[in-house]
Backbone bond lengths (Angstrom), bond angles and torsions (degrees), N, CA, C in turn:
res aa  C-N    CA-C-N  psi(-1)  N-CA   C-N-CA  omega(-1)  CA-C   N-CA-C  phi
1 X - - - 1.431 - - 1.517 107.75 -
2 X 0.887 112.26 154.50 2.012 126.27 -177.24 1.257 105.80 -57.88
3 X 1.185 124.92 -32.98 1.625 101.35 -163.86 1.938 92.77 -111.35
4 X 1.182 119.09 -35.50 1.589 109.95 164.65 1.128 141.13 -118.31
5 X 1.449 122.76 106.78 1.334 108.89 -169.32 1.707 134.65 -81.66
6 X 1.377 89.05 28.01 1.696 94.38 -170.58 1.939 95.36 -119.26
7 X 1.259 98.85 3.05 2.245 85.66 164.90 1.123 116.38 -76.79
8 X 1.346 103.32 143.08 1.667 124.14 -175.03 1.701 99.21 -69.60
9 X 1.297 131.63 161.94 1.348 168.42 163.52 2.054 90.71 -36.41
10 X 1.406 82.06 -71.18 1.801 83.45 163.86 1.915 130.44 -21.98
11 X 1.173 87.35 -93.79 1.579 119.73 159.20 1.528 116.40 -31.62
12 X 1.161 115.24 -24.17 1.319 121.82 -153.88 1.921 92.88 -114.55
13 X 1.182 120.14 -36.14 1.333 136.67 179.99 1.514 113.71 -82.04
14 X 1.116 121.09 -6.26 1.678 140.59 170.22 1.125 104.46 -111.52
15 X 1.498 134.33 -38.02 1.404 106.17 -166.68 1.571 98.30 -79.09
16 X 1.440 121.89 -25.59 1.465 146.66 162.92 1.499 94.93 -18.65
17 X 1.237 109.34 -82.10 1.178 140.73 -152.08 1.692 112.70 -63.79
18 X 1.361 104.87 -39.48 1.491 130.60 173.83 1.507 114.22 -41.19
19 X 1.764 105.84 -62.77 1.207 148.47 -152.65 2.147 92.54 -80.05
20 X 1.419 92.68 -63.55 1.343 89.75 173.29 1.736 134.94 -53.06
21 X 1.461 94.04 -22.58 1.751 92.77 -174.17 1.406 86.75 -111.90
22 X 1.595 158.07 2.22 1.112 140.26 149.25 2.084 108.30 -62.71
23 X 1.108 126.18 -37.60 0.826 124.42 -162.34 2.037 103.74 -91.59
24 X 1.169 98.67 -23.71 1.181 94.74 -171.35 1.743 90.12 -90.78
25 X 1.058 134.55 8.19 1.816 146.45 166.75 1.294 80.88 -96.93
26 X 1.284 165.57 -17.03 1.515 138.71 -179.31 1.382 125.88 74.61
27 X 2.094 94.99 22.75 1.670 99.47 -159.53 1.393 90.93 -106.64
28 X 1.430 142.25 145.99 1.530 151.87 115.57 1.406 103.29 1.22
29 X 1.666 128.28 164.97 1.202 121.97 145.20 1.773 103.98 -85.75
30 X 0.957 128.06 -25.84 1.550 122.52 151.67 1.508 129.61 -47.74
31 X 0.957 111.46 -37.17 2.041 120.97 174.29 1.509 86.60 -74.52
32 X 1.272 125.90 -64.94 1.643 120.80 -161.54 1.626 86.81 -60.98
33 X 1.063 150.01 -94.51 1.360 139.94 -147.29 1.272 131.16 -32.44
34 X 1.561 100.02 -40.27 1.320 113.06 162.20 1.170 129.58 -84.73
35 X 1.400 129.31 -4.90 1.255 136.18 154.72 2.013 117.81 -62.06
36 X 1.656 95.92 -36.78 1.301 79.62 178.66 2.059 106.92 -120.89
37 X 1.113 96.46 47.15 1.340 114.03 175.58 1.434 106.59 55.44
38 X 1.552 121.28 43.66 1.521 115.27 -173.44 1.930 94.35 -110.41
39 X 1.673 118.97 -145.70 1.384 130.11 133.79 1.129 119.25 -98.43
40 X 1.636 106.85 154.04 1.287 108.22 170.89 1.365 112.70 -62.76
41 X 1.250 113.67 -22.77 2.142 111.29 179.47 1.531 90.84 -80.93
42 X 1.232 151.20 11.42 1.172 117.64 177.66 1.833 102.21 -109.93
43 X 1.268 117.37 -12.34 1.491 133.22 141.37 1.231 133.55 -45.45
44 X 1.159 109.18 -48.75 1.596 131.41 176.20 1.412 107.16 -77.17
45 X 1.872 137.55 -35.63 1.315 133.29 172.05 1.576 108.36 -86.30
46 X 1.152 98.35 -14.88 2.154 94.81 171.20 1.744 88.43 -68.88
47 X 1.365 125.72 -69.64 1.142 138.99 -142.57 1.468 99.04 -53.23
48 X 1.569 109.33 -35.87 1.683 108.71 -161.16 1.481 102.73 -119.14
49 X 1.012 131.68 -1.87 1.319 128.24 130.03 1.434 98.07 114.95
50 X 1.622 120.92 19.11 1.175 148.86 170.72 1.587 112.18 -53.48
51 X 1.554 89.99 -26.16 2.076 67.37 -169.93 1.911 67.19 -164.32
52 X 1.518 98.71 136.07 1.749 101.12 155.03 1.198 138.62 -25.65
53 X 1.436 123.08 163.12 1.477 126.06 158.38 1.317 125.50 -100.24
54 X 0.952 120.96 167.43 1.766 118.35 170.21 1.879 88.90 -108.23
55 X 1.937 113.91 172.85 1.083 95.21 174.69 1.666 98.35 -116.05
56 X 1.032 124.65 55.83 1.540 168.07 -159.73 1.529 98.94 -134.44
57 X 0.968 133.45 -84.19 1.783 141.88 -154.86 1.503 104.84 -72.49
58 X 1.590 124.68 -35.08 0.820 140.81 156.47 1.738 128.91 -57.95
59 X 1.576 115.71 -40.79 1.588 121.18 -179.26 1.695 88.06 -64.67
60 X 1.917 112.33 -61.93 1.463 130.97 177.67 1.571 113.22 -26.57
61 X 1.463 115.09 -27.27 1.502 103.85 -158.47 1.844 88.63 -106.67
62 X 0.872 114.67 -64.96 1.755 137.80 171.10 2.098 92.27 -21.27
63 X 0.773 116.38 -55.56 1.852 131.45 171.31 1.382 106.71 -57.69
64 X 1.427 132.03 -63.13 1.284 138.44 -158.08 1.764 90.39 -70.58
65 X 0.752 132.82 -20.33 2.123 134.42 -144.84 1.628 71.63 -134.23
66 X 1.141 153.45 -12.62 1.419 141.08 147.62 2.267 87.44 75.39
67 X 0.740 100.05 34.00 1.399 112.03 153.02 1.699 125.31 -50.02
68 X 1.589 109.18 110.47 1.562 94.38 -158.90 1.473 116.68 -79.71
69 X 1.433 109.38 163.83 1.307 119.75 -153.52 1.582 107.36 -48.65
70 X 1.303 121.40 -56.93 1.191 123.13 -175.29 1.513 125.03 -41.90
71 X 1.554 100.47 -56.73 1.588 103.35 168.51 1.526 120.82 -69.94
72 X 1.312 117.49 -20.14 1.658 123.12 161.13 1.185 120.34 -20.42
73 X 1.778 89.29 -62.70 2.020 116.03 -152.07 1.807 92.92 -83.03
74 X 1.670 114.66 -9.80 1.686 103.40 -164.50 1.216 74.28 -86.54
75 X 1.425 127.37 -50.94 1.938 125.87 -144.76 2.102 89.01 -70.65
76 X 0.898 124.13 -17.59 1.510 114.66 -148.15 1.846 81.98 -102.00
77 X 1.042 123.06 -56.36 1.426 118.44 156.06 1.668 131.72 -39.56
78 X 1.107 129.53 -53.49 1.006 112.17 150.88 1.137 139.68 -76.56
79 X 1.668 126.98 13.01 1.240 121.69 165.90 1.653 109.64 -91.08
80 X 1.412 104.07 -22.89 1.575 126.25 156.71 1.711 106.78 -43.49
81 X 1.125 117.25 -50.61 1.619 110.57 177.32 1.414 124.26 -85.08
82 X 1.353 112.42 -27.63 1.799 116.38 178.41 1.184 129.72 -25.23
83 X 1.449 123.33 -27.12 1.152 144.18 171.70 1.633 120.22 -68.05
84 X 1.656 96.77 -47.68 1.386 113.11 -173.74 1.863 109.80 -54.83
85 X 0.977 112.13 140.85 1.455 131.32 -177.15 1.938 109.12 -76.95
86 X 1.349 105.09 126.67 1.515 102.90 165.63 1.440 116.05 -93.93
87 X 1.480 117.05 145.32 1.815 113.88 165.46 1.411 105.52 -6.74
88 X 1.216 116.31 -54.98 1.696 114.27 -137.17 1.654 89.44 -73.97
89 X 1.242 123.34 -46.46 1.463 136.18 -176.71 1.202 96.56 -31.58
90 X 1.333 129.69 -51.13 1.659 128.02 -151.37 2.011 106.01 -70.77
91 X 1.446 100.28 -19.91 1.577 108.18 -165.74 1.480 103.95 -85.82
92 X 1.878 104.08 66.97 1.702 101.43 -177.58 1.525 112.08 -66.80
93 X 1.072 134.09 34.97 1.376 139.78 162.76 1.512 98.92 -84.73
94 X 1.302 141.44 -49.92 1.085 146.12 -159.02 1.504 115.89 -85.51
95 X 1.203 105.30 133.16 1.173 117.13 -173.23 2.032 112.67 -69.11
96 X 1.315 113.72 151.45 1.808 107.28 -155.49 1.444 98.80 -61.65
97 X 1.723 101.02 -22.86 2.088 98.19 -157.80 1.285 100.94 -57.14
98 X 1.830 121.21 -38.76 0.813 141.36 -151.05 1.533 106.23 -79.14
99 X 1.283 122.62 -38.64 1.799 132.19 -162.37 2.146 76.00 -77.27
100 X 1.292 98.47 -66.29 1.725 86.96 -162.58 1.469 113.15 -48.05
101 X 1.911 136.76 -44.19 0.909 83.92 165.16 1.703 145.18 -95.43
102 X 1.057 115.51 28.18 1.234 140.37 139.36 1.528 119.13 -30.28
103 X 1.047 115.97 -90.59 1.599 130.57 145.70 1.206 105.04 -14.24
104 X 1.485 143.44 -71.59 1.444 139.10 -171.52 1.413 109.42 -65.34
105 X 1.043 100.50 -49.40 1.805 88.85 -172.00 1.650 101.94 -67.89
106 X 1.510 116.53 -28.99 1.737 88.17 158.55 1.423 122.88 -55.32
107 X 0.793 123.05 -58.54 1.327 135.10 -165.53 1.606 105.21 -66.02
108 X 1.195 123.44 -8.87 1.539 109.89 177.39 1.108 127.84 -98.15
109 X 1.233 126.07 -179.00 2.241 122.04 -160.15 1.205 80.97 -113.30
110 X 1.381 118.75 -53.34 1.315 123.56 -163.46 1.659 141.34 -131.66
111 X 1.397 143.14 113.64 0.814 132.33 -141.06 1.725 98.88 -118.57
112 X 1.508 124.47 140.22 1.336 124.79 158.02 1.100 134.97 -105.41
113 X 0.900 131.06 -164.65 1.986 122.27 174.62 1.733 101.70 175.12
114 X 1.390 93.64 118.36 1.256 145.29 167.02 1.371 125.50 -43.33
115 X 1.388 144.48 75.21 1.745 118.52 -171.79 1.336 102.50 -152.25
116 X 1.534 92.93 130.27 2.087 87.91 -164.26 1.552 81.15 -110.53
117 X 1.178 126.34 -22.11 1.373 95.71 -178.68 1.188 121.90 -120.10
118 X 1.023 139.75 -4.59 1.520 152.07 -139.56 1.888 100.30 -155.95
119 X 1.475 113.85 138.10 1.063 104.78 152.55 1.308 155.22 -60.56
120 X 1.429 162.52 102.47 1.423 148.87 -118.16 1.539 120.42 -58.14
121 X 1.430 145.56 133.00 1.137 136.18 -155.40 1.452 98.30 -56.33
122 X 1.642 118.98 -41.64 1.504 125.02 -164.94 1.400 120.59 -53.71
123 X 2.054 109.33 -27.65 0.941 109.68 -144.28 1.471 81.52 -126.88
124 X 1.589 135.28 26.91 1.346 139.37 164.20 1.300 128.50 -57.24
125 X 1.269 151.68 161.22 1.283 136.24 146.47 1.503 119.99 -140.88
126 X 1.257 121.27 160.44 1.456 127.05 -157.03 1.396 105.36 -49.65
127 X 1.473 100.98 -45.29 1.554 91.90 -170.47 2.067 113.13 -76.91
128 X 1.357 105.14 -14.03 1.852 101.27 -165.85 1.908 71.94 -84.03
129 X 0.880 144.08 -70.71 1.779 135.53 -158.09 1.718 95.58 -35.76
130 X 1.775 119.92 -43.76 1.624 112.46 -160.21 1.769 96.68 -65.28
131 X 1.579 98.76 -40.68 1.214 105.40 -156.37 1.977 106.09 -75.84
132 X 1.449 103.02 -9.56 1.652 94.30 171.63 1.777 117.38 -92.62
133 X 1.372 81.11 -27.18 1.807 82.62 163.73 1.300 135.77 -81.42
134 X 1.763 99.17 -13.20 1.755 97.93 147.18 1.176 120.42 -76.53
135 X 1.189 111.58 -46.58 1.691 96.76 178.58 1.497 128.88 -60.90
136 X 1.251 103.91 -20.43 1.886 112.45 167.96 1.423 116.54 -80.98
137 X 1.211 106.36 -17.16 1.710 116.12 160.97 1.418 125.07 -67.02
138 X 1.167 97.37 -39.74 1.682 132.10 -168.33 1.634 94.73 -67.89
139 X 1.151 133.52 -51.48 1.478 141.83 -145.47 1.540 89.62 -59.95
């Protein structure tokens, strides 16, 4: 998120989520603040990941956007875990850019890959690597 780069995948999927059902309520982060006697900037740094949540501000906001019960108790649960540490967390050798995307590719259904010029590392084989380093020899 823009304003912190150290939220988990978690954190980052709630404030997501926050942002989406305030807006789809037709509220400001200013109308929501003042609805529950907060600021509208203190809406806007949950949303962008500027400053933490409580899982208080979160049940509070999920209610105001009349968010139904079921998905409430999932969003209020996983803001319950955000904190919690994945495997990858434990490998303090690794640099954070690296644990998050780590973190995402858990968390994803689906993955793509990109290659305008080269075939995909995944989808390499011993002999197309011999055969590109002849041709870069070759030049």
């Amino acid at each position: 998120m823009p304003g912190n780069r150290h939220t988990s995948v978690r954190s980052r999927q709630i404030a997501n989520e926050l942002r989406r059902y305030r807006e789809t309520a037709g509220l400001s982060c200013s109308d929501a603040g003042a609805k529950l006697g907060v600021s509208g900037s203190k809406i806007s740094r949950i949303e962008t990941g500027a400053s933490g949540f409580q899982i208080e501000d979160v049940a509070a906001l999920l209610g105001l956007y009349h968010v139904p019960a079921a998905e409430r108790r999932a969003i209020v649960e996983l803001a319950k875990k955000s904190d919690e540490k994945g495997w990858w967390e434990r490998q303090y050798d690794l640099p954070h850019r690296w644990k998050n995307f780590i973190e995402f590719e858990s968390k994803a259904s689906r993955i793509q890959n990109f290659e305008q010029v080269v075939v995909p590392g995944l989808l390499q084989t011993a002999e197309y690597i011999r055969a590109s380093f002849r041709a870069a020899t070759a030049r």
